[in-house]
N, C-alpha and C positions, 0 to 999 in steps of 0.2 A: 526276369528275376524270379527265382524260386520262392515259393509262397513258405513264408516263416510257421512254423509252429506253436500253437498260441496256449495248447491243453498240452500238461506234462504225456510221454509215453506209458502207454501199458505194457503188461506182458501181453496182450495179445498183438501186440505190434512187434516185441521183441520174438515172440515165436514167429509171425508172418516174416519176417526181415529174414529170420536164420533156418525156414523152413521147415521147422519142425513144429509140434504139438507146445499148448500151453505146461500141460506135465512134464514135458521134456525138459522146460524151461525152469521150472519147480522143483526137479530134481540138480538143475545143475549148480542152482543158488543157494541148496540147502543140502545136497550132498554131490560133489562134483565126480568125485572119484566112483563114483557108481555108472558115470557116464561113459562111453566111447571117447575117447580124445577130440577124435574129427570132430563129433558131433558138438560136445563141448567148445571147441573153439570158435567155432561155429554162432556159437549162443553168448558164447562170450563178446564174441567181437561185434556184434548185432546191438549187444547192450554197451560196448563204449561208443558206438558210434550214435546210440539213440542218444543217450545219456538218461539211460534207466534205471530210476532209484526203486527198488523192493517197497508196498506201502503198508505198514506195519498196520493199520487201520484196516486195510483190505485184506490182509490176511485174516483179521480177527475176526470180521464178517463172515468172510470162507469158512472158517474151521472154527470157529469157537473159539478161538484161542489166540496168545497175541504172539508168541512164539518169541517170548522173552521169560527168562531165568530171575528172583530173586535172591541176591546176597546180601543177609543186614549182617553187619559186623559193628560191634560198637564203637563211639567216640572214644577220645581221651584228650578228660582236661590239659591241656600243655599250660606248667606254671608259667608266668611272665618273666624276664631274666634281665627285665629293665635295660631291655636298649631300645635306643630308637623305632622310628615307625618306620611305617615303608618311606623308602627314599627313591622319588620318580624320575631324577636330574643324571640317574648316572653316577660313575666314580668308584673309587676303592675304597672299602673297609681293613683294615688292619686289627684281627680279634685275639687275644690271647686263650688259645681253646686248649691248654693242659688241662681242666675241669670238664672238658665236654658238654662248654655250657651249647654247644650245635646242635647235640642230640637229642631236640625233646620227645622224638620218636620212637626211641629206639625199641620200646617195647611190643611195635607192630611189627616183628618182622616175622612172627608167625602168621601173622594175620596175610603177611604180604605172598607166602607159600600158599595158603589155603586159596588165597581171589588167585592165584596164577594158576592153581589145578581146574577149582571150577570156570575159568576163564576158557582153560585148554578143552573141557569134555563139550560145556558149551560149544564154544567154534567147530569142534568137528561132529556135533551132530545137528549143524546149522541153526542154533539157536544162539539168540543173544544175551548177557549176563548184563543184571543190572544192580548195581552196589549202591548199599545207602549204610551210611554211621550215622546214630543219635542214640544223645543216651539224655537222663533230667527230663526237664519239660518236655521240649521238643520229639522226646519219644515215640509215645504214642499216635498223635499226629504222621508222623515219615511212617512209622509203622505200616498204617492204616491206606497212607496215599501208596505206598509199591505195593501192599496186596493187591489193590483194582488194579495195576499196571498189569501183573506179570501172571503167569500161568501156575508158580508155586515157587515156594518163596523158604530158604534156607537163613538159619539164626543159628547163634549161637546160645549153649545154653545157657540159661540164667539171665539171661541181658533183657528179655524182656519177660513181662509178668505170663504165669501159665492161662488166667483170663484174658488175657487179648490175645493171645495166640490162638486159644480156643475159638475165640470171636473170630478171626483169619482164618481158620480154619474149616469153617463154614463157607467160607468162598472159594481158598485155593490151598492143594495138599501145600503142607508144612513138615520140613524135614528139619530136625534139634544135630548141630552138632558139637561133638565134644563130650555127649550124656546120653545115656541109655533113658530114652522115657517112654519106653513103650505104658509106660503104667499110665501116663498121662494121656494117653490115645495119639502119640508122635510117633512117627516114624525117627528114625535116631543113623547118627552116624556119628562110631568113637574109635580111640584105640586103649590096648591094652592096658590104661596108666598103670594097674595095682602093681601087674605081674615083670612090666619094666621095670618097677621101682625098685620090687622087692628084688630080682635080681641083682639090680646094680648094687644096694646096700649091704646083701651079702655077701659081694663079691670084696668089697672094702671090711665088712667085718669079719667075714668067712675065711678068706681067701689071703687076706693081709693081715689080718689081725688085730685090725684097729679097733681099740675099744672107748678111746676118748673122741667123740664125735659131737659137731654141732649140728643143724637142722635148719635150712634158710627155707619155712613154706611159703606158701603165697596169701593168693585173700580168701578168707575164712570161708567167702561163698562160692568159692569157686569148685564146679564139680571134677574140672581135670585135679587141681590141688586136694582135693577132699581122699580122691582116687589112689592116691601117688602117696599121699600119709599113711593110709591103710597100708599101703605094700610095703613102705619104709617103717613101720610098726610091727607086720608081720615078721620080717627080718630079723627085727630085733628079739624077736620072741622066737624064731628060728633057732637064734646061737646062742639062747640067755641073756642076752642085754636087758638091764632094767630101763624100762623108757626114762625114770624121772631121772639119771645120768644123763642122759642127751640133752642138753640145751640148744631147744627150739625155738627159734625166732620167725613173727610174721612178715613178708615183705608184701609188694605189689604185682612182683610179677618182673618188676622193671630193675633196671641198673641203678643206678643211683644210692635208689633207697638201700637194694640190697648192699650196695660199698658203706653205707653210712650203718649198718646193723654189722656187717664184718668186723670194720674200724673196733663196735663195742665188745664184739666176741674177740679182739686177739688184746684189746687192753688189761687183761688178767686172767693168766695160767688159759694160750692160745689150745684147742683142740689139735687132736691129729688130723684131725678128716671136719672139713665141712662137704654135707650132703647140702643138695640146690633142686628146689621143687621144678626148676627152667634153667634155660640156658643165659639168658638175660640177665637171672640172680647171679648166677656160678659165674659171669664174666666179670659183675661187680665185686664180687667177691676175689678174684685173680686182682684186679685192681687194689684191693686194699691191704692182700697179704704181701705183694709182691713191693707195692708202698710204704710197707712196713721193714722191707730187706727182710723179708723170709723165702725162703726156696719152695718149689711147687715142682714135686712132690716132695722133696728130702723132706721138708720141717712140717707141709700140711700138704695134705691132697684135696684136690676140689675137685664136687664134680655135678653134672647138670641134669638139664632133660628136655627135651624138642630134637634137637640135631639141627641149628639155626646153621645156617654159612659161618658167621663170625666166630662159629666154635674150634671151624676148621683150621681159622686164620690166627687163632689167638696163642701169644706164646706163654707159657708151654701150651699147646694145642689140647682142647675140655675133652674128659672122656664124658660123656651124654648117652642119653639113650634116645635114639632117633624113632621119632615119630614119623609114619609117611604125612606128611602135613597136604601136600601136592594132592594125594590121593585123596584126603579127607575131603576137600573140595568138588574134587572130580567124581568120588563117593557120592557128594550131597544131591550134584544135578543127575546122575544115574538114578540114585532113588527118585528123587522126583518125575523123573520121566516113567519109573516104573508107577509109580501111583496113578500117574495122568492117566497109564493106559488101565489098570487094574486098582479102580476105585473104591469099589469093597474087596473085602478081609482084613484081617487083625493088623496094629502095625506092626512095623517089621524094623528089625534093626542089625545093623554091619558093624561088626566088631573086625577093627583091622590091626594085624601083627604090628611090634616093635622090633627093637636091636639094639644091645647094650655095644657102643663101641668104645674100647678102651683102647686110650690113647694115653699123650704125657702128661698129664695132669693127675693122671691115676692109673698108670699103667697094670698089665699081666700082675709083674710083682715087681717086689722095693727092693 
């Protein structure tokens, strides 16, 4: 009887099995396509047959490093909708969801663009991505515990204080995205918001002529919102629109609220155009005009900004201005890896292009 294996395998067993060197081994788990096919399969087949797990521990030892990516992205409160608790027994529910009481997500689905970019740059430069949400109390703490985790660590901006990030900072580079903070000694990665916006708003006031418009922003502390007013301000100062005409409403970023601030804007003398600081607001917003039996564009045009899926899907389909979201992620572990190698110099920041696409909700022209 073959004597059992009582200690997990190393790589120096997975190299002796498939004949080749430990670095050979090391390149094929962390970048494979760099290898020879043969050799590859080779190294491959060696590690199904040992049953060799990579020891994230042992890496760290080696290199200094643990060869993992941080993503904090923040929580969100989900209101309760007063139904039941979880049910462990099995069975059918029958829910009446014309309210969308299903959704209490729905305002991650940029977030969900951004974890699938930096998810992708990760994987193909053989590092692993590690995501954490908290926001409140809880903050600080989760903060604190994935900086000792990971090699450098991507936030979004404003979600955490510029004092503890500082404090993070001192251990593992820290890249902001969404916000240009180089004044804050961050590295940053954003896109274009002002110069999307102001685009799209003139293309509605310029272009079409609309001069009765509403304004769905977002939350007040928001750096992408902050961004995108500027530009839809500037526009208005483009073609002489007076700001105090435009009746600007706050939302959250999310659907709901924004259907329940539309509902208010079309119950006395409705606007031509509601502008949407997001694509989440401008869908709630589709939601309440179209609720109302008004036509989209004939009676109002609406229009967003992200370039979510649901924009593509929705009828009349949102004209938006498309952020590369995908790339912002993929952006953030790129920098990061540049810093790991190049520790000093000033920080640096990636301004990445937009694209106004008009579609039916606001088309060319009316």
């Amino acid at each position: 009887m073959a004597e059992q294996r009582t200690a997990p395998p190393t790589v120096y067993d997975v190299a002796a099995a498939s004949g080749v060197s430990i670095a050979t081994v090391s390149r094929v788990l962390r970048t494979p396509d760099a290898v020879r096919e043969g050799t590859r399969d080779r190294v491959q087949a060696a590690i199904r047959l040992l049953g060799y797990v990579p020891s994230g521990n042992a890496r760290a030892l080696a290199g200094k490093r643990t060869g993992v990516i941080g993503l904090l992205l923040p929580g969100f409160d989900v209101v309760p909708d007063e139904r039941p608790g979880l049910v462990t027994d099995g069975g059918v529910r029958v829910v009446d969801d014309r309210r969308h009481v299903t959704q209490p997500f729905a305002s991650n689905l940029y977030f969900d663009e951004v974890l699938r970019g930096a998810e992708t740059e990760a994987w193909q430069r053989g590092l692993a991505l590690m995501v954490a949400a908290g926001r409140g109390p809880s903050r600080d703490v989760i903060v604190n515990d994935v900086a000792g985790r990971v090699d450098g660590l991507a936030v979004l901006a404003q979600t955490v204080p510029d004092e503890l990030l500082e404090h993070v900072a001192r251990r593992v580079p820290v890249v902001v995205l969404a916000d240009d903070r180089r004044s804050h000694g961050f590295d940053s990665v954003s896109v274009d918001n002002a110069a999307g916006m102001r685009t799209l708003a003139a293309h509605v006031i310029g272009r079409l002529g609309i001069r009765s418009i509403a304004y769905v922003a977002g939350p007040i502390d928001s750096p992408d919102d902050q961004e995108r007013s500027a530009g839809f301000r500037q526009a208005l100062d483009d073609h002489g629109v007076e700001p105090r005409s435009v009746r600007t409403v706050h939302g959250d970023f999310g659907r709901a609220r924004a259907r329940e601030l539309a509902v208010a804007l079309l119950a006395d003398s409705p606007p031509r155009a509601i502008v949407c600081s997001n694509d989440q607001s401008a869908l709630g917003v589709l939601d309440a005009v179209l609720a109302a039996g008004l036509r989209v564009p004939d009676d109002i045009v609406v229009t967003g900004f992200d370039g979510i899926d649901a924009g593509r899907f929705s009828a009349p389909r949102l004209t938006t201005v498309h952020q590369p979201m995908g790339e912002l992620g993929r952006a953030a572990v790129v920098a990061i890896v540049d810093r790991l190698e190049r520790r000093e110099g000033p920080p640096r920041a990636v301004r990445l292009p937009v694209e106004v696409l008009l579609r039916e909700s606001c088309p060319p022209t009316l």
